[in-house]
N, C-alpha and C positions, 0 to 999 in steps of 0.2 A: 452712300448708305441709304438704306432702307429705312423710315424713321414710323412709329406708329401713328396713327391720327393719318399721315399723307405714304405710311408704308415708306418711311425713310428707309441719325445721329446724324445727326443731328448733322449740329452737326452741327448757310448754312451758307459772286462775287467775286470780287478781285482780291490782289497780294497781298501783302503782308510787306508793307515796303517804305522807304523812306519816313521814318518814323519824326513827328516833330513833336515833343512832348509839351505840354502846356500846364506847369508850374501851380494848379491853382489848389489848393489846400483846401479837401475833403470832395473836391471835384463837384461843385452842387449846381446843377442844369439851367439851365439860364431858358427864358421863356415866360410866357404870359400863366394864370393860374393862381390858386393858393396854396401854400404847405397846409399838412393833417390833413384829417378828417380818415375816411374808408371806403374801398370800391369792390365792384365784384364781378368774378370773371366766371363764366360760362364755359364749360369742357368738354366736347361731346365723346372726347377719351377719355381715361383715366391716364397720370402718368404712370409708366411701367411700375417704377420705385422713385420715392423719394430719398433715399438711402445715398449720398452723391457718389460712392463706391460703385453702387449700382446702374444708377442710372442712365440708361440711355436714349431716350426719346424726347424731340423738341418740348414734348408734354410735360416732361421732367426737367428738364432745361432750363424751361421758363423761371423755376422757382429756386434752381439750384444755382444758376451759373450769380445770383444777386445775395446767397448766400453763404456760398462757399469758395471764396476766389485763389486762384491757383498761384506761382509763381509769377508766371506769367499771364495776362488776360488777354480780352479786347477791348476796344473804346467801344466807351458806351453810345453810339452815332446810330445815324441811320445808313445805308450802302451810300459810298463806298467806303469812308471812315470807318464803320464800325468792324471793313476785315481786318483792320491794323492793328497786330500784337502790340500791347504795352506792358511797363512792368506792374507789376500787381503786387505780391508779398515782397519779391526780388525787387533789389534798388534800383537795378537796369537789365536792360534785357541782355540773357545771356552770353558769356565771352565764349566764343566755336576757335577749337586749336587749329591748326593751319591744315589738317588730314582729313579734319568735320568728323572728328571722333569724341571729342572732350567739349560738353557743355558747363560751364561753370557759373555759378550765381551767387549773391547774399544775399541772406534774408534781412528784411528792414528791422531794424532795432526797434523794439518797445509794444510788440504786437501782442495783442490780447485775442484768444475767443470770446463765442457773443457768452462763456459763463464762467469769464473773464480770468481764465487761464493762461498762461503767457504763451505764448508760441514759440516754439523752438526750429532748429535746422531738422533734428534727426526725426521731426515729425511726418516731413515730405515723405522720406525713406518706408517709414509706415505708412504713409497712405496712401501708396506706392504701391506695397505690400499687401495691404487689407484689399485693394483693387484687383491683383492675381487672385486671393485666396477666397473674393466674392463672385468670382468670374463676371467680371464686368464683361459685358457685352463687346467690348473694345480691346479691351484686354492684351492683346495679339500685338498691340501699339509698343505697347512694354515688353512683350514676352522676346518679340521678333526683334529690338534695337536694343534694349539694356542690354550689359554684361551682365553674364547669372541673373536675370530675372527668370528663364526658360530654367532654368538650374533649379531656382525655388517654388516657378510652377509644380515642378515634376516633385516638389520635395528632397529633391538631392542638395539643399542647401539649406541653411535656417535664415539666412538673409540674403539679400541682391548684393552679390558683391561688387558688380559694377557702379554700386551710388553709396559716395562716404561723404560725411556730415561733421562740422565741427560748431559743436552748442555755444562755444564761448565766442567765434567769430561770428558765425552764423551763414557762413561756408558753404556750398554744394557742389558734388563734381558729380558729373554723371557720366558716363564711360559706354559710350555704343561698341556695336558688334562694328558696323560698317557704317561709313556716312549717309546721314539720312535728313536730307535738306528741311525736311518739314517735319522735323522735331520739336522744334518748336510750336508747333499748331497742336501738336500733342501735348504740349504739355499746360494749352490753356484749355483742353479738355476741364469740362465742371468735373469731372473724376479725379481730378489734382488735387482739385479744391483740399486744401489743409486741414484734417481732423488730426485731434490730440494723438498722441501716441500712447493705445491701449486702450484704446475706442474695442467694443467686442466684435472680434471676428464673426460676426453674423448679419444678417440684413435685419436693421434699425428703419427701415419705410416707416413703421408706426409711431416711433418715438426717435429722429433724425439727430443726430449726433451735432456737437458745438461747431459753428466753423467761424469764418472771419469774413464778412459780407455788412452789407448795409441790412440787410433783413436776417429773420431767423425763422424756418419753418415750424407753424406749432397745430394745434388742434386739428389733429390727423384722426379722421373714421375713414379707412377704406373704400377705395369705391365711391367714397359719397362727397369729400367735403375735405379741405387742409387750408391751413393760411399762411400768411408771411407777417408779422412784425417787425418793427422796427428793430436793430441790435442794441443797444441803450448803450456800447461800449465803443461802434463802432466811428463817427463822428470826433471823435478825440485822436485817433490814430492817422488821420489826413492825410489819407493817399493819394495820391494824385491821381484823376482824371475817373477817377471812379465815385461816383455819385452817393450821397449821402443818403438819399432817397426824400421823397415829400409825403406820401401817404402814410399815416401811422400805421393802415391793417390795409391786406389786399387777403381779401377770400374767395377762396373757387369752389364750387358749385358741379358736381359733373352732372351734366345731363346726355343722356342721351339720346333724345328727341333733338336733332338740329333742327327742325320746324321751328316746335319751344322755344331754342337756345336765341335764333335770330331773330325773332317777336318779340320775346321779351327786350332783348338790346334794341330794337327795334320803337320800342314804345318806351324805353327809359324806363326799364323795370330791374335792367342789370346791366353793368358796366361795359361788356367785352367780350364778344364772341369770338371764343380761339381761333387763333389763323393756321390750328392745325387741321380745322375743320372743313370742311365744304357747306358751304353757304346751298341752301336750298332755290333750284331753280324760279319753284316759285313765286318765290318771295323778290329776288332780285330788280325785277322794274320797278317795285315799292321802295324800296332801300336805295334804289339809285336817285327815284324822284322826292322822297321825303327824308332819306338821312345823306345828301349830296356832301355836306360839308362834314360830316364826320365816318365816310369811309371812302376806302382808296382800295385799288387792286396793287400787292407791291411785289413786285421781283422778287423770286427766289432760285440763285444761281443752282441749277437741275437741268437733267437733263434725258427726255423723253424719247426716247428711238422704237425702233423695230430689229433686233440684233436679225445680221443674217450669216449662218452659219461659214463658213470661208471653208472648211474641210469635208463641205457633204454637198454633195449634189442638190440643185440647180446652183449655189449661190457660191461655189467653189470658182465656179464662170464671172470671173470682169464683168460680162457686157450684164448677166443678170441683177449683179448688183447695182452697175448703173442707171437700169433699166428700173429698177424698183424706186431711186432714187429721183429717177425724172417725175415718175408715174403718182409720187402721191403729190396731193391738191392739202398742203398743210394748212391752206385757209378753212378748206373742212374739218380737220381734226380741232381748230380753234372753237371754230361754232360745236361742237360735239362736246368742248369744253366751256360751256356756256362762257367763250373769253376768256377763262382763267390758263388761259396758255399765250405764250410766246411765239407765231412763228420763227425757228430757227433752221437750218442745216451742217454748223460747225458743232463738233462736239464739246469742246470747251464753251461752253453759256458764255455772253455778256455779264461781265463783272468779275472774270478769275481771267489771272494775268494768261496771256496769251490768245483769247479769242481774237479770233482772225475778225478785219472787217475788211476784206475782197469779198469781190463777186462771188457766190456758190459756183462751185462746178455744175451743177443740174440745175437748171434756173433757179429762179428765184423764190423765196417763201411765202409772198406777197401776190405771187402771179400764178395764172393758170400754167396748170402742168403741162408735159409735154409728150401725150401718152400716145401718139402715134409713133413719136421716136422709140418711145421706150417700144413697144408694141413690134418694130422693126428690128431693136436690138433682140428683144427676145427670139423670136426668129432667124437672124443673123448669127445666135449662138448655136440655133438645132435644139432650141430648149422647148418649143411649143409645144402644149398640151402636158408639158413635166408636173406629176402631182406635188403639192407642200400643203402639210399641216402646218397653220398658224395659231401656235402657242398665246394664250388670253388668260384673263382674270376674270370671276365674274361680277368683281362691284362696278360700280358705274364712277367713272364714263370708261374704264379700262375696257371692257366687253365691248363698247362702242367703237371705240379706238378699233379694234382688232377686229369684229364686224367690215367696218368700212376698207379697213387695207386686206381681209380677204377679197372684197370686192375687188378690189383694183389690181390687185394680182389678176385676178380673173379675166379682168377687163384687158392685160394686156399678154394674153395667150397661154397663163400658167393655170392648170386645176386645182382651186387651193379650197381648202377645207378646214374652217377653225376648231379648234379643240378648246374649251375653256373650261376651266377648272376651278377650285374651291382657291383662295386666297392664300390661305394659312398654309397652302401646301407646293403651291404655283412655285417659287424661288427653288427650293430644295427639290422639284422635277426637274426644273429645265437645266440646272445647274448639275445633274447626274449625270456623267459620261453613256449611263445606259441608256437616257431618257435620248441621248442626239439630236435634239432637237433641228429642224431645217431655220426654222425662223418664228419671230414671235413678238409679244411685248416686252419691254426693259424699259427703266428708269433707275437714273441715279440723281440723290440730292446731297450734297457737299458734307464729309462729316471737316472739313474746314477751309477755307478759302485759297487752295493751293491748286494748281493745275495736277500738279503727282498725283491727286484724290482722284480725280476721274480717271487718268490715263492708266492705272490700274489694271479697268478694264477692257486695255489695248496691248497687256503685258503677258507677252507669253508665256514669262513666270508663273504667272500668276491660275492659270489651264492647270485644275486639278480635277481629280475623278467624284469626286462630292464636292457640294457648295460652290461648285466655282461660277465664279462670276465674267469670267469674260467667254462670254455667251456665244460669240463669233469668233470666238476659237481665232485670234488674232496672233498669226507669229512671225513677223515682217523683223528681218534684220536689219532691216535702217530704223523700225521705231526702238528696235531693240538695242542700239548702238546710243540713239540719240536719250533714251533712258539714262542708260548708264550716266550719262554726263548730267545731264538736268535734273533725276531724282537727288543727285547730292547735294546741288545749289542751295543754302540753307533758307531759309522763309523769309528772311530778314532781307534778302539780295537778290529776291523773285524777281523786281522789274531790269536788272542787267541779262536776264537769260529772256524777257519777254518775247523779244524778237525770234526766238530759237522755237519755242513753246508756239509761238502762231505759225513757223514755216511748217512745223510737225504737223500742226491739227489741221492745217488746207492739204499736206502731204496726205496724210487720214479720209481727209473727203474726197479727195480725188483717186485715192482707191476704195472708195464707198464701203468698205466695211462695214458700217452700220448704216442704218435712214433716219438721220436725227431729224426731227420733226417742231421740236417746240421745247420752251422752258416753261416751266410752271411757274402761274400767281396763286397768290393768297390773298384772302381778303385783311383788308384792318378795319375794324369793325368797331367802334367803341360809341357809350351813351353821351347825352349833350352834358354829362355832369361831369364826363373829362374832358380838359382844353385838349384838343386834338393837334392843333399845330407844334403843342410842345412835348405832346408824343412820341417816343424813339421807339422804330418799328427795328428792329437789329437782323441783319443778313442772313444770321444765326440761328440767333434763340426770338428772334420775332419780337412781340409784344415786351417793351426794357420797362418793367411796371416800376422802376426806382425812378424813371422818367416823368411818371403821372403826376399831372395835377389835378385837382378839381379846378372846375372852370369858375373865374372872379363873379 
């Protein structure tokens, strides 16, 4: 997913796997600091919606996922902890029937919202509901795996019949179409998150509905400004492994000047520059020489390619796509990203079950290219002098990116010619059956810690004539075969298919399909008045502000 702030959903790593729970009643973070006091966070986006029906960008994430927790969650950790499902409202993580059709759960006994409403089973159901009938962004999660949710999108039903609820046990069955391994990552979506039942079916962003979290969203202006308090109800209910929180107030500030946003954190004037933001070039040798101990560059599993079209001329050709694959220098595209990238060449990132760590098929990410081969392969195909438009963005470093790999195309005997376009409208071109694109930019960042989330788009299903996302028109019946088996695996039993999942993705690289290039960093940015080392930067949702303390 596409998230705003980094053009994600979030979303963001490794599995969701052997789970060891740790018994500690109200889950409260261990580390140097002091509980209370207030911090404040810098936003150089606004979130989408604060509304958790609605929401879907890391920007809204931030505040929602410590608000409104789902059946299911994540540990509050930093990578690789923090991709592991825990139970959250549900007393353990759910029972899967032996087909991986039937997810069953209870809800924990004696739960309040934060305006101390009881919480019920058949409340899920509705929020379930209120999520199709808001068109959540995601939505498609629900629509495509419930029974009769697609039923009740369309109005042809008055409830999901696939999901029944009993209030006096506290009971959940939910009932898929088909098995779908990574249901569970769905369902610790912040759009789970538990609102009342009879919440109004409208978008609430300005005044955020009750949920069950350590905080509670409140003093919402648009655009300008929202906070998080304390839940006064939620510390009594002692969930496990989910953090009480230490700050009484976290307030965000949106600015849109990044210049602003990192000078001020910079000089200890506000708390936290969001790590959905790009840190300004800059400023960067100041922040690295004078804030060294309170920022970090952190991993975020994503994953930055060049799609190359597999159905259209040049890149229909093996040896072209190899050829492009030799030919870029991903050490350049690093510097282009003032460092906030990874070199990579597997399309599954470091940190989601099955990245391969063999050798790349086209050398190394680290090493000079090898653009005489590539240069001879082209050639070798009868492709010399073949024109390609290369599909761009124009915010930066994206325009850069794609700049430089028209070069290199060039450089090894193909006429290539960038086209770059407006932002807001880049995805829904190149994803147009009429647009055909030859090749271009792509990025995906995790909307949760499952390899099925990327390989998506490698899924020939998945090739439709609007929106579609697999870009390279990818329709291999061995990955198609080895889907079928691995997408059912359910989240909980990712690391027994690992092995499967890494033979597939060196399979993938060696037929170069794409030119995976690099994973994206973020910055973690925060003033010297939060202890940084007891900081939880999450995989996910980035900045765990229930993690903060002020510093002793």
């Amino acid at each position: 997913m596409r998230k705003l702030g980094r053009l994600l959903l979030l979303a963001a790593v490794t599995a969701i796997a052997g789970l060891v729970l740790v018994a500690c009643g109200g889950g409260s973070s261990s580390g140097g600091g002091t509980s209370g006091g207030t911090a404040t966070v810098l936003m150089g986006t606004a979130p989408d919606y604060l509304d958790p029906q609605e929401e879907y960008t890391t920007q809204g994430a931030e505040a929602n996922w410590i608000s409104y927790t789902p059946l299911v969650t994540y540990k509050h950790e930093n990578s690789p902890g923090g991709n592991d499902v825990i139970p959250g409202l549900a007393t353990a993580l759910p029972t899967i029937s032996a087909d991986g059709k039937t997810y069953t759960l209870t809800l924990r006994k004696g739960l309040v919202f934060s305006n101390g409403q009881p919480v019920k089973a058949s409340d899920f159901a509705y929020t379930v509901e209120r999520a199709i009938k808001l068109n959540w962004g995601g939505k498609s999660f629900f629509t495509n795996n419930i029974v009769g949710a697609s039923a009740y999108d369309k109005g042809d039903a008055s409830s999901i019949s696939g999901i029944t609820t009993n209030d006096q046990t506290g009971e959940i069955t939910i009932h898929l179409v088909r098995p779908y391994g990574a249901f569970a990552n769905v369902l610790a979506f912040p759009a789970a998150g538990l609102v009342p039942s009879g919440t109004p079916m409208r978008n609430l962003t300005n005044d955020p509905p009750p949920g069950v979290g350590p905080y509670m969203i409140t003093a919402v202006s648009p655009n300008r400004t929202f906070s998080v308090v304390k839940n006064p109800h939620f510390a009594a209910l002692h969930l496990p492994d989910i953090p009480t929180g230490h700050l009484d107030k976290v307030t965000v500030n949106i600015t849109s000047n990044t210049q602003s946003e990192a000078q001020q954190v910079l000089s200890n004037q506000a708390d936290a520059f969001d790590a959905g933001d790009t840190l300004p070039p800059s400023l960067l040798p100041q922040i690295e020489s004078r804030a060294k101990d309170r920022f970090a560059r952190e991993d975020v599993p994503s994953t930055f390619y060049f799609f190359l079209n597999t159905q259209t001329a040049p890149f229909d050709n093996p040896l072209a796509r190899e050829a492009v694959n030799l030919a870029l220098d991903r050490r350049a595209l690093v510097r282009l990203a003032s460092g906030f990238l990874k070199p990579e060449c597997y399309f599954l990132p470091e940190g989601i079950v099955g990245h391969p760590t063999a050798s790349c098929p086209y050398g190394q990410p680290d090493q000079a290219p090898d653009v005489a081969k590539a240069r001879a392969l082209v050639k070798q195909a009868g492709l010399d002098g073949t024109k390609v438009t290369v599909w761009g963005q124009q915010r930066s470093p994206r325009k850069q990116y794609v700049e430089y790999y028209t070069s290199v195309l060039n450089s090894i005997g193909f006429k290539a010619t960038p086209k770059i376009i407006s932002d807001s409208v880049y995805f829904p071109t190149i994803g147009n059956a009429k647009t055909n694109p030859q090749t271009g930019f792509a990025d995906w960042v995790q909307d949760f810690p499952n390899p099925s989330d990327f390989y998506l788009l490698m899924n020939a299903k998945t090739i439709q004539p609007t929106n579609n996302e697999n870009f390279s028109k990818v329709d291999d019946p061995h990955i198609q075969r080895e889907l079928a088996k691995l997408d059912a695996v359910p989240a909980t039993r990712l690391d027994s298919v690992a092995s499967e999942w890494e033979s597939l993705d060196e399979y993938a690289a060696k037929k170069a399909y794409v030119a995976t290039y690099g994973s994206e960093e973020v910055p973690k940015f925060l003033s010297n008045r939060i202890d940084f080392g007891s900081a939880v930067f999450h995989p996910l949702y980035f900045n765990d502000w229930s993690s903060w303390r002020l510093s002793s």
